[in-house]
C-alpha positions as CSV (number, residue, x, y, z in Angstrom):
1,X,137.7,88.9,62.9
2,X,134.0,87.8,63.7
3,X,132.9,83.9,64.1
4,X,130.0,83.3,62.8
5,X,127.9,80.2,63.2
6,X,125.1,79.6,60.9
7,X,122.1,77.4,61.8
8,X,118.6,76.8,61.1
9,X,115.3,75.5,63.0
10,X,112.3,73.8,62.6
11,X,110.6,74.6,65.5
12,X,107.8,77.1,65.0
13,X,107.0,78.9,68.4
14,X,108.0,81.8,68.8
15,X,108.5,81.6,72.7
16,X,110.5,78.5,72.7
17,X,113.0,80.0,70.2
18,X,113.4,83.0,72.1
19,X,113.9,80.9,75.2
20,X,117.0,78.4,73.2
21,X,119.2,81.8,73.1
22,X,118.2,83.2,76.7
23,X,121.7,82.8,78.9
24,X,120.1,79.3,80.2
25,X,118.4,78.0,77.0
26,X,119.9,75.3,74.5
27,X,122.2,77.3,72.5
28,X,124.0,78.0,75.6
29,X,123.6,75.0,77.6
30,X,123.8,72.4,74.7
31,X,125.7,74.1,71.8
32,X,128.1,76.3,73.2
33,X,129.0,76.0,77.3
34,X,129.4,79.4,77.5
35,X,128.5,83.1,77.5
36,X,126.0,84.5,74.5
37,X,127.0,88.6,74.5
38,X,123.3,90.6,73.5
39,X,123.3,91.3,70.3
40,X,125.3,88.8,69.4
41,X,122.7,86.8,67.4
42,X,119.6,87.1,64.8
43,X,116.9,84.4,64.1
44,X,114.7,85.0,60.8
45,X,111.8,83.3,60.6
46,X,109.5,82.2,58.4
47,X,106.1,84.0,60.0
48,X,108.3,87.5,60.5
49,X,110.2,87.3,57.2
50,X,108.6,85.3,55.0
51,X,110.4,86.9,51.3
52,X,113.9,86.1,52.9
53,X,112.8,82.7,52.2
54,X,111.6,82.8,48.5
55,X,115.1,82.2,47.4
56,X,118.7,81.8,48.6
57,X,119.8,85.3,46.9
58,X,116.5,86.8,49.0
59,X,118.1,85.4,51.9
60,X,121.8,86.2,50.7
61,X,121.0,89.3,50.4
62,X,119.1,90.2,54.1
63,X,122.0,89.2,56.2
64,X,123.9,92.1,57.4
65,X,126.8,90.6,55.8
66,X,128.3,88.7,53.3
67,X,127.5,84.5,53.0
68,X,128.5,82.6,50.3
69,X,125.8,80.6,49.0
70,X,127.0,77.2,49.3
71,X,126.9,78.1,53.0
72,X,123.4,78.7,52.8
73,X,122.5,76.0,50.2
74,X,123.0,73.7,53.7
75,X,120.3,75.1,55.2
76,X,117.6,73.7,52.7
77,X,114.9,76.6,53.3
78,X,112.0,74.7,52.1
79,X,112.1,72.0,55.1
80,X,112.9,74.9,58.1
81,X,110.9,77.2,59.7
82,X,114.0,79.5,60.1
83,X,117.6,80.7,60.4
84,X,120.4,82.1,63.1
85,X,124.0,83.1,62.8
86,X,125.7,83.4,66.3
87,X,128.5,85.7,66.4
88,X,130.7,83.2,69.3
89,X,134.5,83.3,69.1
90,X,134.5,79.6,71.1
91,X,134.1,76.3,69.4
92,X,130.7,74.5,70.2
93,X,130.6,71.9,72.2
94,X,127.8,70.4,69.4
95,X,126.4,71.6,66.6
96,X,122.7,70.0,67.1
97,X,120.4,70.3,70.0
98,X,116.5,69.9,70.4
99,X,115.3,73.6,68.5
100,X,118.9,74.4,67.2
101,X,120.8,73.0,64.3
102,X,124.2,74.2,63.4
103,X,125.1,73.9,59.6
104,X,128.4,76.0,59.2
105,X,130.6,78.7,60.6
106,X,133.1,81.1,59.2
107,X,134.9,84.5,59.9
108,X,133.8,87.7,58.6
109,X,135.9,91.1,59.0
110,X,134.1,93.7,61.0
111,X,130.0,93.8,61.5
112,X,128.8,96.4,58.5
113,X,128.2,98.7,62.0
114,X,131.9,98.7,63.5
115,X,133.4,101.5,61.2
Protein backbone atom coordinates (compact mmCIF):
# COMPACT_ATOMS: atom_id res chain seq x y z
CA UNK A 1 0.00 0.00 0.00
CA UNK A 2 0.96 3.62 -1.11
CA UNK A 3 0.18 6.96 1.19
CA UNK A 4 -0.72 9.42 -0.67
CA UNK A 5 -1.02 13.08 0.47
CA UNK A 6 -2.93 15.40 -1.64
CA UNK A 7 -2.25 19.20 -1.62
CA UNK A 8 -2.52 22.24 -3.46
CA UNK A 9 -0.60 25.82 -3.76
CA UNK A 10 -1.04 29.21 -4.53
CA UNK A 11 2.25 30.22 -5.01
CA UNK A 12 3.19 30.84 -8.67
CA UNK A 13 7.00 30.59 -9.11
CA UNK A 14 8.22 28.10 -10.32
CA UNK A 15 11.64 28.10 -8.47
CA UNK A 16 10.19 28.54 -5.05
CA UNK A 17 8.01 25.40 -5.56
CA UNK A 18 10.76 23.37 -6.70
CA UNK A 19 12.75 24.57 -3.70
CA UNK A 20 9.51 23.51 -0.96
CA UNK A 21 10.20 19.66 -2.07
CA UNK A 22 14.17 19.86 -2.24
CA UNK A 23 15.45 17.54 0.94
CA UNK A 24 15.68 21.06 3.01
CA UNK A 25 12.54 22.94 1.67
CA UNK A 26 9.11 23.25 3.45
CA UNK A 27 7.47 20.06 2.66
CA UNK A 28 10.26 18.46 4.49
CA UNK A 29 11.13 20.74 7.07
CA UNK A 30 7.50 21.95 7.96
CA UNK A 31 5.11 19.23 6.74
CA UNK A 32 6.78 16.07 7.18
CA UNK A 33 10.25 15.92 9.48
CA UNK A 34 11.53 13.51 7.42
CA UNK A 35 12.98 11.92 4.22
CA UNK A 36 11.18 12.83 0.64
CA UNK A 37 12.44 9.45 -1.64
CA UNK A 38 12.89 11.03 -5.64
CA UNK A 39 10.21 10.42 -7.39
CA UNK A 40 8.07 10.32 -4.81
CA UNK A 41 6.03 13.38 -5.74
CA UNK A 42 4.36 15.39 -8.74
CA UNK A 43 3.20 19.10 -8.76
CA UNK A 44 0.74 20.26 -11.72
CA UNK A 45 0.55 23.52 -12.35
CA UNK A 46 -1.43 25.85 -13.79
CA UNK A 47 1.27 27.53 -16.48
CA UNK A 48 2.50 23.73 -17.41
CA UNK A 49 -0.89 22.03 -17.36
CA UNK A 50 -3.38 24.34 -17.79
CA UNK A 51 -6.52 21.64 -19.31
CA UNK A 52 -5.93 19.54 -15.94
CA UNK A 53 -7.62 22.46 -14.54
CA UNK A 54 -10.76 23.01 -16.78
CA UNK A 55 -12.59 20.57 -14.65
CA UNK A 56 -12.27 18.09 -11.80
CA UNK A 57 -12.79 14.89 -14.21
CA UNK A 58 -9.77 16.73 -16.50
CA UNK A 59 -7.89 16.61 -13.41
CA UNK A 60 -9.42 13.10 -12.21
CA UNK A 61 -8.41 11.80 -15.04
CA UNK A 62 -4.38 13.03 -15.34
CA UNK A 63 -3.28 11.56 -12.17
CA UNK A 64 -1.53 8.34 -12.58
CA UNK A 65 -4.01 6.91 -10.44
CA UNK A 66 -7.21 6.71 -9.13
CA UNK A 67 -8.82 9.92 -6.77
CA UNK A 68 -12.24 10.03 -5.81
CA UNK A 69 -13.58 13.33 -6.52
CA UNK A 70 -14.75 14.45 -3.35
CA UNK A 71 -11.00 14.35 -2.60
CA UNK A 72 -10.29 16.62 -5.18
CA UNK A 73 -13.46 18.76 -4.79
CA UNK A 74 -11.24 20.15 -1.54
CA UNK A 75 -8.79 21.47 -3.57
CA UNK A 76 -11.11 24.30 -5.09
CA UNK A 77 -9.10 24.59 -8.59
CA UNK A 78 -10.30 27.98 -9.45
CA UNK A 79 -8.48 29.83 -6.30
CA UNK A 80 -4.88 27.66 -6.65
CA UNK A 81 -2.24 27.94 -8.94
CA UNK A 82 -1.59 24.12 -8.54
CA UNK A 83 -1.58 20.57 -7.07
CA UNK A 84 0.84 17.76 -5.45
CA UNK A 85 0.32 14.27 -4.08
CA UNK A 86 3.31 13.07 -1.95
CA UNK A 87 3.73 9.42 -1.87
CA UNK A 88 5.10 9.50 2.36
CA UNK A 89 4.22 6.46 4.46
CA UNK A 90 4.79 8.87 7.84
CA UNK A 91 2.13 11.10 9.31
CA UNK A 92 2.86 14.93 8.84
CA UNK A 93 3.77 16.74 11.39
CA UNK A 94 1.27 19.70 9.68
CA UNK A 95 -0.73 19.81 6.96
CA UNK A 96 -0.11 23.70 6.08
CA UNK A 97 3.03 25.61 5.57
CA UNK A 98 4.04 28.93 3.70
CA UNK A 99 3.82 27.45 -0.35
CA UNK A 100 2.20 23.98 0.70
CA UNK A 101 -1.24 23.15 1.74
CA UNK A 102 -2.26 19.61 2.55
CA UNK A 103 -6.04 18.77 1.85
CA UNK A 104 -6.31 14.96 2.19
CA UNK A 105 -4.47 11.60 2.13
CA UNK A 106 -5.32 8.06 1.36
CA UNK A 107 -3.83 4.68 0.28
CA UNK A 108 -3.74 3.44 -3.09
CA UNK A 109 -2.59 -0.32 -4.08
CA UNK A 110 0.56 -0.30 -6.23
CA UNK A 111 1.71 2.85 -8.55
CA UNK A 112 0.13 1.96 -12.19
CA UNK A 113 4.27 1.33 -12.86
CA UNK A 114 4.93 -1.45 -10.09
CA UNK A 115 3.54 -4.58 -12.04
Amino acid sequence: MRRIYLGYFTETDDDKLHEAFDIDGEFMEVLAKGYLDPGAFEMYTKNDSSWFFDSYVALQNNFPFYVEMERLEKLNIDHIFGVFWVNYENDLACKQGKILTVVDDFYIEKFPWED
